[in-house]
C-alpha positions in Angstrom: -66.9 21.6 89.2 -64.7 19.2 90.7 -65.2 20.9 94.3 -68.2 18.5 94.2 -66.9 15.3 93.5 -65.9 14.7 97.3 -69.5 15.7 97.8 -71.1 13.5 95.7 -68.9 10.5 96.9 -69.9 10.9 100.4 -73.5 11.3 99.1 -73.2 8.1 97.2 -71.9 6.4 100.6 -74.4 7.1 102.7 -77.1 6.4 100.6 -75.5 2.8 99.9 -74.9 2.3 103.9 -79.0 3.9 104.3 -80.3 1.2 101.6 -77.9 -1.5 103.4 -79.4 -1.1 106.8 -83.0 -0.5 105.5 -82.4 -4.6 103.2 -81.0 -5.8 106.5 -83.8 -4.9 108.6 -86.8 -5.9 106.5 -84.7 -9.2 106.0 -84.5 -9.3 109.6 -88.0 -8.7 110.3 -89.2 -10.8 107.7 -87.7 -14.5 108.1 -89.1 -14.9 111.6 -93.0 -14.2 110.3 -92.0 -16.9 107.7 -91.2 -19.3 110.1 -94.3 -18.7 111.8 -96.5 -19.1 109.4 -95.1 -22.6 108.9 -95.8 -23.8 112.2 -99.9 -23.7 111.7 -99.4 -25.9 109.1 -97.6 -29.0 110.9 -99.7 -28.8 113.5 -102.8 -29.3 111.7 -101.1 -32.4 109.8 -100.6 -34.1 113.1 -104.2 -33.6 114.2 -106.8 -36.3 112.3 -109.3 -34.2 109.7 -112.9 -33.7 110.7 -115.5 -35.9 109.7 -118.7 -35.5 108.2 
């Protein structure tokens, strides 16, 4: 059938530009929680450990 091949191009499009915006999103939302977590861990290097 090749009435479907423009179809099934433009299926192929959007679900690259759908997967696209979904990677940049998570990849957005994800480096800032990284940094975050880092943070903690030079503050507690600065402060002196507990003593028993």
């Amino acid at each position: 059938m090749p009435q479907m091949a423009p179809l099934l191009w433009l299926y192929l499009f959007m679900f690259f530009n759908i997967c696209l915006l979904l990677y940049l999103t998570v990849n957005y939302f994800i480096k800032p929680f990284e940094k975050i977590m880092n943070l903690p861990n030079n503050k507690t290097l600065n402060q002196k450990p507990w003593e028993l």
